[in-house]
C-alpha positions as CSV (number, residue, x, y, z in Angstrom):
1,X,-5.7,12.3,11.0
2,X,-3.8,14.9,12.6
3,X,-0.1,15.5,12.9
4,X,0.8,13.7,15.7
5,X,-1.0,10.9,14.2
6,X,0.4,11.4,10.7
7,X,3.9,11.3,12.8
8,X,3.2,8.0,14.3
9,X,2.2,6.3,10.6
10,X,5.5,8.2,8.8
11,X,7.3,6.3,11.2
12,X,6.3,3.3,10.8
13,X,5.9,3.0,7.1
14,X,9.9,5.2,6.7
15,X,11.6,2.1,9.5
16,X,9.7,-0.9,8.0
17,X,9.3,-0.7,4.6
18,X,10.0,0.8,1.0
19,X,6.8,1.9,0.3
20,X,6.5,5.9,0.1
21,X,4.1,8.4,2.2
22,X,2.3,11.2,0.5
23,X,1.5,13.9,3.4
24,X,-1.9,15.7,2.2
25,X,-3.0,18.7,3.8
26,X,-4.0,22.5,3.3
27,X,-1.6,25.2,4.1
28,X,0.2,25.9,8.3
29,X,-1.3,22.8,9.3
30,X,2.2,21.8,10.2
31,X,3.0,19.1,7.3
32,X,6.7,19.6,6.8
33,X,7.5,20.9,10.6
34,X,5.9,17.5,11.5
35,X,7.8,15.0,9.1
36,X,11.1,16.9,10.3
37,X,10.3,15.8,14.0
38,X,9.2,12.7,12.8
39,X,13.2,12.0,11.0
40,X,14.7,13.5,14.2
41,X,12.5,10.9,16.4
42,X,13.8,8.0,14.5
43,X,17.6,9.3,14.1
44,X,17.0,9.9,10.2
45,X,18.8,12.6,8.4
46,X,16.3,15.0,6.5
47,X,17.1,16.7,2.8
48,X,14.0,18.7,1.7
49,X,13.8,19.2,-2.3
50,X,11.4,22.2,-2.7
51,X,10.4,21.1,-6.3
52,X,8.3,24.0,-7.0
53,X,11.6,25.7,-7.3
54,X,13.5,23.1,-8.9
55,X,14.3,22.2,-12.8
56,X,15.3,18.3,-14.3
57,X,19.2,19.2,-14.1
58,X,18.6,19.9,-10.5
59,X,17.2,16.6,-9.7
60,X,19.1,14.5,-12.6
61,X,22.2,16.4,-12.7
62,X,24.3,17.9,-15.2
63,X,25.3,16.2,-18.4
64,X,29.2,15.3,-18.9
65,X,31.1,12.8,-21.3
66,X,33.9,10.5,-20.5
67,X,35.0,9.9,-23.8
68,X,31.9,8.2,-26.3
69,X,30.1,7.6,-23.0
70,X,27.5,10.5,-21.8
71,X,26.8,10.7,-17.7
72,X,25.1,12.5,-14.9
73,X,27.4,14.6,-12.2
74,X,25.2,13.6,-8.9
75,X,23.1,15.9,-7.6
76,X,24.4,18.0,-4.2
77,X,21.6,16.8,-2.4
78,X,21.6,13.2,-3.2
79,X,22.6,11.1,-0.1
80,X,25.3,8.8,-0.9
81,X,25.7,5.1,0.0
82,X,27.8,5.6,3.2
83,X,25.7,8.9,4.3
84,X,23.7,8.1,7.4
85,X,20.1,6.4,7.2
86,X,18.3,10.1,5.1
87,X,14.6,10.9,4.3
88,X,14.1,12.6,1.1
89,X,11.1,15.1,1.5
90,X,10.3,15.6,-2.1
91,X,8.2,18.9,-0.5
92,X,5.4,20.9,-2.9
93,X,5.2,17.9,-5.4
94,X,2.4,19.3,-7.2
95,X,4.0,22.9,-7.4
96,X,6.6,22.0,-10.1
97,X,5.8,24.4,-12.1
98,X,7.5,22.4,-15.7
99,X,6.2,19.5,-16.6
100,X,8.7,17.3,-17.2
101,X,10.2,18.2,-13.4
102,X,7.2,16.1,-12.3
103,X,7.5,13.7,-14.9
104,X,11.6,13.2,-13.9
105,X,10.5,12.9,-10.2
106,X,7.6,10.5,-10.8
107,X,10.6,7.6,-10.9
108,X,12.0,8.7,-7.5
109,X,8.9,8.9,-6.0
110,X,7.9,5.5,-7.2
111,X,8.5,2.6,-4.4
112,X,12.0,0.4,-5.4
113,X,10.8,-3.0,-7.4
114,X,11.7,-6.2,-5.5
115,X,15.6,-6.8,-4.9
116,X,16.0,-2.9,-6.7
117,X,17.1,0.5,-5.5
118,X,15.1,3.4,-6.0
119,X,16.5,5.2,-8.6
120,X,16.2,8.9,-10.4
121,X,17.6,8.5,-14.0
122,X,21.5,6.7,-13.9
123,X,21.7,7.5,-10.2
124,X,20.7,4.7,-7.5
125,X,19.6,5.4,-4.0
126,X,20.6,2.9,-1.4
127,X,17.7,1.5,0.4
128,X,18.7,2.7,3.5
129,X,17.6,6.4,2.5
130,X,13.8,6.5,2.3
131,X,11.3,9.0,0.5
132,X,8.7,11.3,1.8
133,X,6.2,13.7,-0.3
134,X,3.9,16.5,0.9
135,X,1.4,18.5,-1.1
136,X,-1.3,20.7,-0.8
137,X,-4.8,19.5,-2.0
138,X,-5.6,20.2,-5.5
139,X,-9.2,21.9,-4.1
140,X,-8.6,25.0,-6.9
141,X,-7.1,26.9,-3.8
142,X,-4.0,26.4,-4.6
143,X,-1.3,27.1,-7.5
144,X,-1.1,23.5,-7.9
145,X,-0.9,20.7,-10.8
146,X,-3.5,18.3,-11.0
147,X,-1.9,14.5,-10.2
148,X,-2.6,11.7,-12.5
149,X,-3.4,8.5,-11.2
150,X,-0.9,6.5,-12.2
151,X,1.0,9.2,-10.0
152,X,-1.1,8.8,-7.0
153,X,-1.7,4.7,-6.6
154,X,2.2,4.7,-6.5
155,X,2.2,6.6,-3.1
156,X,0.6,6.4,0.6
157,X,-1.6,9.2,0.8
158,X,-1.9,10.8,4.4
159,X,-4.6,12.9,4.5
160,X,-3.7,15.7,8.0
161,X,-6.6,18.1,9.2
162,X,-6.0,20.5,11.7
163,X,-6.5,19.9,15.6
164,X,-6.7,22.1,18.9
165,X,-5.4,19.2,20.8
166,X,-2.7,18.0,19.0
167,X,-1.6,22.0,18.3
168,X,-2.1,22.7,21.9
169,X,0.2,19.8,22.9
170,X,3.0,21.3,20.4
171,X,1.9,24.9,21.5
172,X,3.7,23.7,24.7
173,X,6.3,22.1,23.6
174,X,7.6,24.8,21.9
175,X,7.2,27.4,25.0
176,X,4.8,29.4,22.6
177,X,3.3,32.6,24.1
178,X,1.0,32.1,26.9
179,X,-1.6,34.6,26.0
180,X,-1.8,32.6,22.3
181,X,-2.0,29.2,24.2
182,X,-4.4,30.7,26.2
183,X,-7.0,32.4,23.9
184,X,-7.0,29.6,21.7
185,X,-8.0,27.3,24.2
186,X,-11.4,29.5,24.1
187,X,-11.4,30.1,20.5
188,X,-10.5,26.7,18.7
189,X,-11.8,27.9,16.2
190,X,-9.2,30.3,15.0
191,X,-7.1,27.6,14.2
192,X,-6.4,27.0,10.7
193,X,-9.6,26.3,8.7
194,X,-10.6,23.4,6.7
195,X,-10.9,23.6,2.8
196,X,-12.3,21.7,0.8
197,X,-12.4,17.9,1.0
198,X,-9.0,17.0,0.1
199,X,-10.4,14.2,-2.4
200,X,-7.7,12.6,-4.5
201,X,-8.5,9.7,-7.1
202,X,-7.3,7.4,-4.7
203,X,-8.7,3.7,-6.0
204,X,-8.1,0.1,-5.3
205,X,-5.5,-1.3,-7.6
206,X,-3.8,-4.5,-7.7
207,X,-0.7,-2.3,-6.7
208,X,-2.6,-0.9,-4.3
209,X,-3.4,-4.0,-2.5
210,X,0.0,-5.2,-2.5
211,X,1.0,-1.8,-0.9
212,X,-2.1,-2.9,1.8
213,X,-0.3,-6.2,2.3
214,X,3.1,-5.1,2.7
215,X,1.7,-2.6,5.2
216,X,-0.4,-5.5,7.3
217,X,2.9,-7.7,7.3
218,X,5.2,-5.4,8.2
219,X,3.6,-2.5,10.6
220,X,1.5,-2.0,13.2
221,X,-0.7,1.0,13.3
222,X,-3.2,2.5,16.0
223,X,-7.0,0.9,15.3
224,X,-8.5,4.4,14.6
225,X,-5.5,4.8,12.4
226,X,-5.3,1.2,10.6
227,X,-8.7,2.1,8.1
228,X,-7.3,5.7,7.1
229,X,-3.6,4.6,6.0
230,X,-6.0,2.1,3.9
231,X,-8.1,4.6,2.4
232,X,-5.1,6.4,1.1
233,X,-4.0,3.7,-0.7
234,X,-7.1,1.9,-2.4
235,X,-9.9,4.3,-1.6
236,X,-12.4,5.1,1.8
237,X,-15.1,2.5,0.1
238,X,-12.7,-0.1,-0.4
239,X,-11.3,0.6,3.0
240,X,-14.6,-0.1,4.8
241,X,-15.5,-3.4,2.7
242,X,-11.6,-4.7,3.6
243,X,-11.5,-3.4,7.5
244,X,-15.5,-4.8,7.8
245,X,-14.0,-8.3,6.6
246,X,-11.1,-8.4,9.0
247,X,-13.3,-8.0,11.7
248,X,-16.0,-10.6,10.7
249,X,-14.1,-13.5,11.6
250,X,-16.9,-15.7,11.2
251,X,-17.7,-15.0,8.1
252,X,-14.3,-14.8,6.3
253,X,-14.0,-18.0,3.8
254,X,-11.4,-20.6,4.4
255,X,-7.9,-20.6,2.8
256,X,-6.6,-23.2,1.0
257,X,-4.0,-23.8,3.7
258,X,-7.1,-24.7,5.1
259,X,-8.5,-26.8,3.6
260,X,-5.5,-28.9,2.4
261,X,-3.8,-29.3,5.6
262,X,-6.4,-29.1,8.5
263,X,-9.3,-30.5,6.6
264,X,-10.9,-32.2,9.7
265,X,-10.8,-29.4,11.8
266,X,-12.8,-26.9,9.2
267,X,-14.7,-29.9,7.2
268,X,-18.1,-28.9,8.7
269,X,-17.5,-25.1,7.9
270,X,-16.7,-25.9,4.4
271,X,-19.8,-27.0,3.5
272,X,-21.6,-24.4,5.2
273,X,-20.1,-21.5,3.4
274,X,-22.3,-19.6,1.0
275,X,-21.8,-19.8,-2.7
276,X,-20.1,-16.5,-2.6
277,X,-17.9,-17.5,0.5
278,X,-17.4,-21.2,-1.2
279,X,-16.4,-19.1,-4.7
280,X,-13.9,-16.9,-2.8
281,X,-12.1,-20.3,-0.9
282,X,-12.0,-22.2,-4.4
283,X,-10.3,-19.3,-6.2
284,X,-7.5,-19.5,-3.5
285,X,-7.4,-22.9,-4.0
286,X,-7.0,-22.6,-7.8
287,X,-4.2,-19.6,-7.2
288,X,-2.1,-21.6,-4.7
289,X,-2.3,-24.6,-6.8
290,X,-1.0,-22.9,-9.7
291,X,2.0,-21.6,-7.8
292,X,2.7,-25.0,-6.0
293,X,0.6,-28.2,-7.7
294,X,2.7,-30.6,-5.6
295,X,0.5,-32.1,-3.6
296,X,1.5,-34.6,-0.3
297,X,-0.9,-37.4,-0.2
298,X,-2.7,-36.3,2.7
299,X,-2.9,-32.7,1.1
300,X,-4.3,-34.3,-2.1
301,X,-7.3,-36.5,-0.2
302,X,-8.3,-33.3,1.6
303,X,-8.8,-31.4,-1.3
304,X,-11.1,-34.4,-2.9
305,X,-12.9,-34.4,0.3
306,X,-13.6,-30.5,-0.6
307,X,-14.6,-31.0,-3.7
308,X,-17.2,-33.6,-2.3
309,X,-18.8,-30.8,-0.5
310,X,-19.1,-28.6,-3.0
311,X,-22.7,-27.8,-4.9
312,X,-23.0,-29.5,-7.8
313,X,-22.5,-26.3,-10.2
314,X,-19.6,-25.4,-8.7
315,X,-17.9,-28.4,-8.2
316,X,-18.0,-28.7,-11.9
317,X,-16.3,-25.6,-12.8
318,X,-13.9,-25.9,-9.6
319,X,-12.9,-29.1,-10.8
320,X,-12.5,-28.1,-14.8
321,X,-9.9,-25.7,-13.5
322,X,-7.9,-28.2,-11.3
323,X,-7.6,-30.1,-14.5
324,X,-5.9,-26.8,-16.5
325,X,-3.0,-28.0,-13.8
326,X,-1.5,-30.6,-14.9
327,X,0.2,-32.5,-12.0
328,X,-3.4,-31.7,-9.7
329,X,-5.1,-33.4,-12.9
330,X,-3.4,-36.4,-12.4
331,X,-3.8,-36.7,-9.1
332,X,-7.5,-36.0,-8.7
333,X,-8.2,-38.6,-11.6
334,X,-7.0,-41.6,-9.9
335,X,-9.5,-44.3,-9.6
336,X,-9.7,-44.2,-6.1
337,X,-11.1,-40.5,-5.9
338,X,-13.4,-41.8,-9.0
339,X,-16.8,-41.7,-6.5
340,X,-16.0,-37.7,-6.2
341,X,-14.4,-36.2,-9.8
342,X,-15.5,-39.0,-12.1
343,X,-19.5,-37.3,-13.1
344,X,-17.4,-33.8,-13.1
345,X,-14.7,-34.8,-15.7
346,X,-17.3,-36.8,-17.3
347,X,-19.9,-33.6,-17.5
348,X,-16.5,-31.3,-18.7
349,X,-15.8,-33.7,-21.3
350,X,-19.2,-34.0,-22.6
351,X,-18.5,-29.8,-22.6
352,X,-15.9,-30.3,-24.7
């Protein structure tokens, strides 16, 4: 993507969520100057913590007691609780040149944990300030430190190449020289040029995946946007698969919302679904059950009528985990459903 485009996903990942963006991109292609217009855009304050120049008691603070009890002054950086809405650009991540800098920002850095504030040490950031990181690829380029994964799946990575449209469109903006603009509209090509692939081990994780479906719940991104901001969180391959499913409606397999409460609308597509598609529909069957086994009568006759339609291998093992939950168990082995589960639990116990 390029900047504008990075500017328009910042934005909507900074005002809607938690979760934190990791700017990716070799060196002038406008990474920092383009998150700064980004916070102005959306009212936000902007601290920038050049960590390449920074040690642990500059992010953690300095060490004092209060009698038997040892504490952390607050960095002067730090935005406090009543400070307006701030963006912390942890800039040059990769550049801290200690290790255990890195290691002491790798908590900041990391997205808040459900009902928690982020946090760096003993110090607590409200969740009105948000988080930003940039770095340069680690191509062999640059004077940079290699992240780990665990490092990596925590963040959104934006990968940002360099454009002639987008730079001529800020060229503009910013009333730069004329004769520049003006040979550079001949000679693109001048323009900053690509590295290497900026490839990160950026691989689907069940982290990952929630990050995805915090994203799809809560923002709204460009289509020729949607698949990147994916494939810096779970990886370009796993990217494809997941953007190639949303868009083949058809053959997406039905949700146990479904199938327990509008049974006779999708009755004829349940039975039509291929093993793999049927395999996919019982396993969210099985998960939502063993959140929420209490079943409404109506709820509990549609799933029967499912498991009537199911082939007879799978309606065996679909059924032998219905009856690892306990309140399902007993409702699916009432005598009136008898004609549908009674040869499965009878083939399980036989099993046994």
């Amino acid at each position: 993507m390029n900047i504008e485009q990075m500017k328009t996903v910042i934005k909507e990942i900074i005002t809607k969520t938690d979760l934190t963006p990791c700017v990716v991109g070799h060196r002038g292609v406008g990474k920092s100057a383009g998150i700064i217009q980004a916070c102005r855009e959306i009212e936000r304050n902007y601290v920038s913590l050049r960590l390449g120049q920074m040690e642990v008691g500059d992010l953690v603070g300095i060490p004092f007691r209060d009698g038997e009890v040892m504490h952390w002054s607050r960095p002067s950086w730090w935005p406090g609780d009543d400070a307006p809405p701030t963006v912390v650009h942890c800039d040059e991540l990769n550049r801290a040149q200690q290790e255990d800098t890195l290691q002491a920002i790798f908590q900041f850095v990391e997205p808040p944990a459900e009902g928690l504030n982020r946090s760096l040490h003993t110090h607590h950031l409200s969740r009105r300030h948000k988080v930003i990181v940039s770095i340069n690829p680690p191509d062999g380029t640059y004077q940079v430190a290699t992240l780990d994964r665990a490092l990596i799946d925590r963040m959104i990575m934006l990968f940002v190449e360099t454009d002639y449209t987008c730079w001529a469109r800020y060229a503009i903006q910013r009333e730069l020289s004329g004769d520049v603009r003006q040979f550079l509209a001949g000679n693109s090509a001048m323009l900053a040029r690509q590295g290497a692939p900026m490839n990160l081990q950026v691989e689907p994780t069940e982290r990952g995946w929630e990050m995805v479906s915090i994203l799809r719940k809560n923002c709204q991104f460009p289509g020729d946007l949607e698949m990147e901001v994916y494939a810096g969180i779970i990886g370009t391959e796993a990217a494809i698969t997941f953007m190639r499913w949303l868009a083949d409606r058809a053959g997406r397999p039905l949700t146990a919302a479904e199938i327990l409460n509008d049974w006779s609308r999708v009755a004829g597509r349940a039975s039509g679904q291929r093993d793999d598609v049927q395999a996919a529909t019982a396993n969210d069957l099985i998960a939502t059950l063993q959140v929420s086994p209490a079943l409404e009568p109506d709820q509990e006759a549609n799933l029967v009528d499912y498991i009537a339609v199911l082939p007879r291998d799978q309606r065996f093992g679909f059924v032998k985990s219905l009856l690892k939950i306990p309140e399902v168990a007993l409702g699916i082995a009432q005598d009136k459903y008898d004609s549908v589960v009674f040869d499965a639990i009878q083939t399980i116990s036989r099993e046994a």
